[in-house]
N, C-alpha and C positions, 0 to 999 in steps of 0.2 A: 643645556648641551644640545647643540645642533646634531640630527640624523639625517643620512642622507639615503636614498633607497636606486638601488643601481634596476634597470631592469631591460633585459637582452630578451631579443624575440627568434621562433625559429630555429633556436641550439639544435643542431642534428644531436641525434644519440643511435648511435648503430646497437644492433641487435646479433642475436649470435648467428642468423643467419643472412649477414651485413643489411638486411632492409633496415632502412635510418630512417626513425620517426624523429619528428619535431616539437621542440617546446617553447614554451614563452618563462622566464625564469622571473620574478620577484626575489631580490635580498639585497641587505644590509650593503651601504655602500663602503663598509669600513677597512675592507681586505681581511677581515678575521673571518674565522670558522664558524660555524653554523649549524647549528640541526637543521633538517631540512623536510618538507611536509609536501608530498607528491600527489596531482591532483591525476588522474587519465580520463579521456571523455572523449564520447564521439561525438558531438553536438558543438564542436568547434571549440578551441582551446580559449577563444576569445571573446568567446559569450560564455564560457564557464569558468572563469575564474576567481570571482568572489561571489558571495552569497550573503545572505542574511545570519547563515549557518557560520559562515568562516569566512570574514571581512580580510580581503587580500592586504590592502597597505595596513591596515589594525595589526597584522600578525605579524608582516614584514618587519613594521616599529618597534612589536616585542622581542626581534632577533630571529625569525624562522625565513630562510628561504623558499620560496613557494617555487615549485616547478611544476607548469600546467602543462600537461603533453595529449597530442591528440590520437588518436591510438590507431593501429595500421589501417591502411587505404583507408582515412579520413582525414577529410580538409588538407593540410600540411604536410603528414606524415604519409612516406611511400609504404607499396606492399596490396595485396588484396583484404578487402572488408568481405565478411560473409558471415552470417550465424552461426553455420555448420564450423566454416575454420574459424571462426573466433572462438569456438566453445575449445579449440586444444589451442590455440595462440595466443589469447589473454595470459594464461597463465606463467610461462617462460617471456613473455616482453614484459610481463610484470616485473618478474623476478629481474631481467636484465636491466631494467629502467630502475629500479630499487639499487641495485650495486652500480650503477652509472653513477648515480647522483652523489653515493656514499663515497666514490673516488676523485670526487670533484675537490677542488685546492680550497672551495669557499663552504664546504661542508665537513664537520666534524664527527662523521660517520654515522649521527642518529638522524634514525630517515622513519617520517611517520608517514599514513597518507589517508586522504581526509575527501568527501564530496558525498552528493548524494543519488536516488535511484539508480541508475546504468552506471555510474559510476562508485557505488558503495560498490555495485556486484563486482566490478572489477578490483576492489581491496580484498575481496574473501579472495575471489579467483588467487589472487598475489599472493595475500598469506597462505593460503593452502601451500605454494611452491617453497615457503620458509625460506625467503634469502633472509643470509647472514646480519644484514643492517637494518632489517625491518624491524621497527621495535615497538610499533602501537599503528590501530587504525579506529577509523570514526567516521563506519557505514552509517549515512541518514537519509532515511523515509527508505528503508529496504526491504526487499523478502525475504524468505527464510531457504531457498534452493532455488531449482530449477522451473518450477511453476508460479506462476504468480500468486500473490494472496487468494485472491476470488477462487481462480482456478481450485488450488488445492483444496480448499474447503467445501465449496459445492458443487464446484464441476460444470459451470456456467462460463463459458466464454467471457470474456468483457468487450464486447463489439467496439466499444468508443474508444478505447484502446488502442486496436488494430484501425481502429481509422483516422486517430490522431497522431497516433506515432510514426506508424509506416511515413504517412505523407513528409513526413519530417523527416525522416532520416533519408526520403525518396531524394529529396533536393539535393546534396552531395551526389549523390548516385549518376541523376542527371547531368550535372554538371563534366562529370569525369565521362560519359562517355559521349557527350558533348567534344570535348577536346578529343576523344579517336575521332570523331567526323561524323558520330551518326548522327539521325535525326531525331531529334527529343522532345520536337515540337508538340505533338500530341500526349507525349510523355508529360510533359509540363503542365498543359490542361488540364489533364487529372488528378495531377496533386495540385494545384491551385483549386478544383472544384473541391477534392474533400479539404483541405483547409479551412476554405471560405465559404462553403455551402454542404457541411460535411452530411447535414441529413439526404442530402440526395443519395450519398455513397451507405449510409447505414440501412434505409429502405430499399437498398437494391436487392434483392432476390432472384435466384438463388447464390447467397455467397459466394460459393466458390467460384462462380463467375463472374465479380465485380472487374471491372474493366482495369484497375489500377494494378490489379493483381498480375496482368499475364503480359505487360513486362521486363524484357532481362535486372535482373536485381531485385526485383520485386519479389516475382514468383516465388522465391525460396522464403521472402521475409511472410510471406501473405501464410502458404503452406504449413509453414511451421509453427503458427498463432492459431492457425485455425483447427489444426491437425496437434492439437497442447496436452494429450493426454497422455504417459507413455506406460506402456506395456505392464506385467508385472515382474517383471525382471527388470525393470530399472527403479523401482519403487523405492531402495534405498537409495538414489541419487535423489531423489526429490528434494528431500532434506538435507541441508549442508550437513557437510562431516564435518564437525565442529571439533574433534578428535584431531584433525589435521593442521586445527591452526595454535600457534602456541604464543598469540602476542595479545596484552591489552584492548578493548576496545571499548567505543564510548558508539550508543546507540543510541538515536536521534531520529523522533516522529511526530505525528499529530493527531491527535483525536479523531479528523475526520478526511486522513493519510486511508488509503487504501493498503497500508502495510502494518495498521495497528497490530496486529495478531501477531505479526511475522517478524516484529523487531522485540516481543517479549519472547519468542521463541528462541530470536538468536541469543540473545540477552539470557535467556535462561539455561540454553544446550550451553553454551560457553561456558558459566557457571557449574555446569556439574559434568561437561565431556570433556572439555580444552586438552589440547596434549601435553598441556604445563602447569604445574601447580599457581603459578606466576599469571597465566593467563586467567586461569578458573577464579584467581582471589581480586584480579582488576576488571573486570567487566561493570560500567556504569552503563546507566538511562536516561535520558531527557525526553519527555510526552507533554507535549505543546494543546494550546485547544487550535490548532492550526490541520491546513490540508496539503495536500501532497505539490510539491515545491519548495522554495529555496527564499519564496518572500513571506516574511514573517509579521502579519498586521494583527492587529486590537480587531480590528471588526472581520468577522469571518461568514460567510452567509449574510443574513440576518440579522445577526447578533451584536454585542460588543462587548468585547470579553475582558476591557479592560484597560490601562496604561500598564499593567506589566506586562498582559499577553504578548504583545509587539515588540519591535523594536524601539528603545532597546532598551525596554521593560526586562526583555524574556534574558539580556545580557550571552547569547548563545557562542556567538564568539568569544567571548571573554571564558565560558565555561571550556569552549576547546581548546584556549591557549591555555589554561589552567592542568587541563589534560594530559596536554603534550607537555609542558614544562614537569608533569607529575615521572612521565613515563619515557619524554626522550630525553629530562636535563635531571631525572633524579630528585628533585625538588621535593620536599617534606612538605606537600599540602592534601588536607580534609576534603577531598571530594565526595559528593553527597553518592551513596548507593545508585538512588532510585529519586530523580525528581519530579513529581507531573505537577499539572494543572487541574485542578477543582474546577471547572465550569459552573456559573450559579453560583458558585460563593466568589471566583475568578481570584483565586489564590494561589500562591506556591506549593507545595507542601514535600519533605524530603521523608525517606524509609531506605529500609535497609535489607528490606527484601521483598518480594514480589511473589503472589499478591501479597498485599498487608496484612502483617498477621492476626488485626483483631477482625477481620472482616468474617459474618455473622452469613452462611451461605443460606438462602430463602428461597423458596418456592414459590414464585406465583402462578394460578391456576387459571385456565380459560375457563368462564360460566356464560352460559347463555337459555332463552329457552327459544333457539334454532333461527334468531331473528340480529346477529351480528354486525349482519349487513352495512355499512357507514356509520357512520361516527352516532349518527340519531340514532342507532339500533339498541340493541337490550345489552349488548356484549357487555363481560363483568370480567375484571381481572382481582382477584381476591387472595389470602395466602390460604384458605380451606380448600382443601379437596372437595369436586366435583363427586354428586351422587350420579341421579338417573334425569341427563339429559339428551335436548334432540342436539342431534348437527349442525350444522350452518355450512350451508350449500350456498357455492356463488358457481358461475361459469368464465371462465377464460377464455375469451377469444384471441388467437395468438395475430392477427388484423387490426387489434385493438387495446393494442398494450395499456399497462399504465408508465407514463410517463417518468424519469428518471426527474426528480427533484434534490437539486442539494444532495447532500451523502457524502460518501468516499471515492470521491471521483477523481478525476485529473480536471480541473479547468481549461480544457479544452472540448473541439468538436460542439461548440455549442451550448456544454455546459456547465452550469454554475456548483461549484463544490460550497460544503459547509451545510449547518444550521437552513434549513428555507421553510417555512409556513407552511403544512401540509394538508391545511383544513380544506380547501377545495380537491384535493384528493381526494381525504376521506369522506367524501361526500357519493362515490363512484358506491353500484350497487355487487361489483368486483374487489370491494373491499372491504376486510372485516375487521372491526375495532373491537376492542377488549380494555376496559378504560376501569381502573381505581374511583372509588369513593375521592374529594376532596380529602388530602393529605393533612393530619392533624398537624403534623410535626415536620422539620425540615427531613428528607430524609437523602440519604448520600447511597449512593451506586458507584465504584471503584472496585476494579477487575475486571476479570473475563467473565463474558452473558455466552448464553446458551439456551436456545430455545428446544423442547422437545416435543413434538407436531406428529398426533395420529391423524392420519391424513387417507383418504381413497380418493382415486380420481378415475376416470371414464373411460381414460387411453393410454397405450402404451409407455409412455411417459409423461413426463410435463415437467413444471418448476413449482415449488414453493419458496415465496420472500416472506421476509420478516423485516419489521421494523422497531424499536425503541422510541417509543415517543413522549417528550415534556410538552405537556398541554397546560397554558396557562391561564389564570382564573377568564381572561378578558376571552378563552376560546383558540386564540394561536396554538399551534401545535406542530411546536418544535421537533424531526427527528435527530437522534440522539444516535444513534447504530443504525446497524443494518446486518443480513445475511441474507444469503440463497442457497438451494440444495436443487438438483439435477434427479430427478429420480431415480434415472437408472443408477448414480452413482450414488446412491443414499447406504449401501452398504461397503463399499472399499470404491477410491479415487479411481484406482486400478483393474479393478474386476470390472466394468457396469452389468448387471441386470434388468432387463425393463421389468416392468411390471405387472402382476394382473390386475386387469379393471375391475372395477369395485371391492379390491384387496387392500384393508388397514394394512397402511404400514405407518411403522416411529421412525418421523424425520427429526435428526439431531442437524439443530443447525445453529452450526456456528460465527456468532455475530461479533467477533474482535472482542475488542476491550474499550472501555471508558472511564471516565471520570466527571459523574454527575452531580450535583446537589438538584432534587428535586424539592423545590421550596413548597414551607406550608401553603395550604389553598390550592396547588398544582395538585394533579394527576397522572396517575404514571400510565402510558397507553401502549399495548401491542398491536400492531395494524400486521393484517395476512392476508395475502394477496399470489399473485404466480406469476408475475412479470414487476420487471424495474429495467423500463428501454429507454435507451442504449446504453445504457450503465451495462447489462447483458444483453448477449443474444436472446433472442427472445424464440423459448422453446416452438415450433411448429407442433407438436403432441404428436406427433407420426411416427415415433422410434427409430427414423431415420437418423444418421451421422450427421455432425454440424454440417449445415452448409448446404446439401442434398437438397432441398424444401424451395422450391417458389409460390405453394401454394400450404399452410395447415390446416387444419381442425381444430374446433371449440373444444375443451374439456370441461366436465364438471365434478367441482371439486368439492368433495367434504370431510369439512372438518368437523373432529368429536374431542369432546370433553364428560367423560362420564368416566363411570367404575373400569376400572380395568385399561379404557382408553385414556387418561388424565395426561391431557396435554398441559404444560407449565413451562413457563422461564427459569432456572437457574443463576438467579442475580445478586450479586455479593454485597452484600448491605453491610456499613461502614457506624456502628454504634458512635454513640454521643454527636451525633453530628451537630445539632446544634451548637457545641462547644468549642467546637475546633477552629 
């Protein structure tokens, strides 16, 4: 049987206070009704339309109308763009764009919607308002509120962020005020230099006065990334109210997503807050060995994870059409709870709740005798607790950061996300390794890690990183995770405290989640360190506010592992693993 796929560009859709944004619409050429799967983006309706996630004509085939809409004062769609108003105007142009579509002649009133980062946040924004027709969503690579992953956990800026993104969403910006008649010549500059030579704009000091920031349209994007911490009276917005939304959803990430944490959070609030019994029992997962974007490949960093990991191995489309069919057409199909990826053994595997429940929680312990230092050093990572040993003292110069390799990054600004070889790192005398015995046996890590880090340092503040590392027999050594902590905010996001110099304290830091097989002969490595630049701002140790600093100070850091101070990782060890 022959299909034919109709597709109209531009549809105005007015809004309740007549500003008429615009869509690109994909559906069925057949004049029948339709459930219908609504995309919103500000990054142009027509580079965001299909994805690795949700293959546009694939879904169109199976009967879903796609409607890509670009969302007020962007590209297409009339109205002002702003952070401040889009934080109250997302959520009513949701809702209205949501019952637009459901009163349209080619839709049969089930309306899902579906995309990823900046655009997952705008399905909570929607659901939260509960229109009528909304019947499911499938936020991918998202956070978990108003802060970013990094942000909330440690309290570290993500500088590459602010200098990849801004410049991207600057280009719109420019162009619109381009047509009033100013001049944007020099405006243009700037975002072509941090795009294409972004380290010039991440080295600038002191922040707050990067050139790209001051602006009109900028200024407020620049301020409000820099300025990301808010108060304690807003401390409950941080976290979606997940109370608020009462519809299905399907959550979609990747191992080395800088949103790992924050999509088992929504995934899990949803499950036991939702405001519907309906929503709390349909909440599903998908966790990729992939990073944060929308192209889905077999080789990630370094690595190769496989002919399933990729397209279309990983089938992810086909899992969202399966979704939508479950929850906009009714359809009596087995969707898995919880599906991720095994790295190292590069498998599927499905569950049905989160963490898994035969996962065996383990201690391992930092040992040393005060000589850590790089990968050659004495550092010992063991599951026995530490008696009476020295510290391992490194210094930080915040001039001389360590370098951001691989990780949980965005593949922009220069840099490369995933899996990447860290042994010339850990070669740095600013770096402290903590390395296992050769591994008798395969052994599997699946869950959330958490390192627990008695820590003093010299000044006022500073940073603590943390790494997961698979070191393999040949010497390579793969990071696996990662975390940061902010010292002043080592005790609430919200409160910060500096510190006193040479005052232990226990930093808990929290490093997402993963899914490891660390193969026999391998070694499992903790690397700790106080910078990871420009993945973060890289602390100046002044106690100064971000940004303030064109000049910091060295810190010296030490770390203890002895009676009383037992620093250790918190990592969910996954039995039989050889078996599975």
């Amino acid at each position: 049987m022959s299909i034919s796929i109709r597709m109209d560009r531009d549809v105005p859709m007015e809004m309740r206070d007549r500003t008429v944004l615009r869509a690109d619409i994909c559906r069925p050429g057949d004049n029948e009704k339709h459930p219908a799967i609504l995309i919103r983006t500000p990054y142009n309706k027509l580079l965001s339309a299909s994805s690795d996630f949700l293959n546009l004509v694939d879904t169109a085939f199976a009967g879903y109308a796609l409607v890509i809409q670009d969302v007020r004062g962007r590209f297409a769609s009339e109205g002002e763009y702003g952070l401040a108003s889009g934080a109250t105007q997302e959520g009513p142009d949701g809702y209205d764009s949501v019952e637009w579509v459901a009163s349209q002649s080619w839709c049969d009133g089930n309306v899902g919607m579906a995309g990823g980062s900046y655009l997952a946040n705008l399905q909570w924004t929607t659901a939260m308002e509960n229109p009528p027709h909304l019947k499911a969503i499938a936020p991918a690579i998202c956070g978990a509120g108003q802060l970013r992953e990094q942000t909330l956990l440690g309290g570290a800026p993500n500088l590459y962020f602010m200098v990849s993104w801004i410049p991207q969403m600057a280009l719109d910006i420019a162009d619109r005020l381009e047509k009033q008649g100013k001049d944007v010549s020099q405006m243009r500059r700037l975002i072509y230099q941090a795009l294409f030579r972004p380290e010039e704009v991440y080295e600038f000091l002191p922040l707050k006065n990067i050139p790209l920031a001051q602006f009109e349209g900028m200024r407020e994007m620049w301020n409000n990334t820099l300025d990301f911490i808010p108060g304690p009276e807003l401390a409950e917005t941080a976290i979606r109210p997940y109370h608020e939304v009462m519809v299905p959803g399907l959550h979609v990430s990747g191992w080395y997503d800088h949103h790992t944490w924050a999509v088992f959070k929504n995934f899990q609030g949803m499950r036991e807050n939702a405001g519907s019994q309906l929503a709390q029992d349909s909440q599903h997962v998908v966790m990729g060995p992939w990073i944060h974007g929308a192209k889905l490949q077999s080789f990630v960093g370094d690595l190769n994870f496989g002919p399933t990991a990729g397209v279309p191995g990983a089938m992810t489309t086909e899992h969202h059409i399966a979704f939508f069919n479950k929850y906009l057409r009714g359809m009596d199909i087995d969707l898995p709870v919880v599906r991720y990826f095994v790295m190292g053994r590069n498998r599927w595997h499905n569950a049905d709740t989160w963490p898994l429940p035969q996962t065996q929680w383990q201690r391992f312990f930092l040992h040393s005798k005060g000589r850590a230092n790089t990968s050659e050093g004495d550092g010992l990572l063991t599951c026995d607790e530490p008696g009476s040993e020295p510290a391992d003292i490194f210094v930080y110069n915040p001039l001389f950061p360590i370098p951001t390799t691989g990780g949980r990054v965005l593949p922009l600004a220069g840099l490369v996300a995933g899996p990447i070889d860290h042994s010339h790192i850990e070669k740095r005398i600013d770096v402290l390794c903590y390395t296992t015995p050769a591994l008798e046996d395969d052994t599997e890590i699946t869950g959330p890690l958490e390192l627990h880090l008695f820590a003093s340092t010299s000044t006022r503040d500073t940073d603590f990183t943390a790494k997961l590392v698979d070191v393999w027999p040949g010497g390579q050594a793969y990071n696996v995770a990662e975390g940061i902590i902010r010292a002043r905010y080592r005790r609430s996001i919200f409160q910060p405290e500096l510190v006193n110099p040479g005052e232990v304290n226990e930093y808990t830091i929290n490093m997402g989640t993963t899914s490891n097989l660390f193969r026999k002969g391998h070694r499992i490595r903790i690397d700790i360190s106080s910078s990871n630049f420009p993945a973060f701002d890289r602390n100046m140790n002044t106690g100064n506010p971000v940004g303030e600093d064109a000049q910091g100070i060295p810190a010296t850091q030490s770390i203890y592992h002895q009676q009383g101070y037992a620093s250790y990782m918190e990592m969910p060890v996954i039995p039989g693993t050889s078996t599975r």
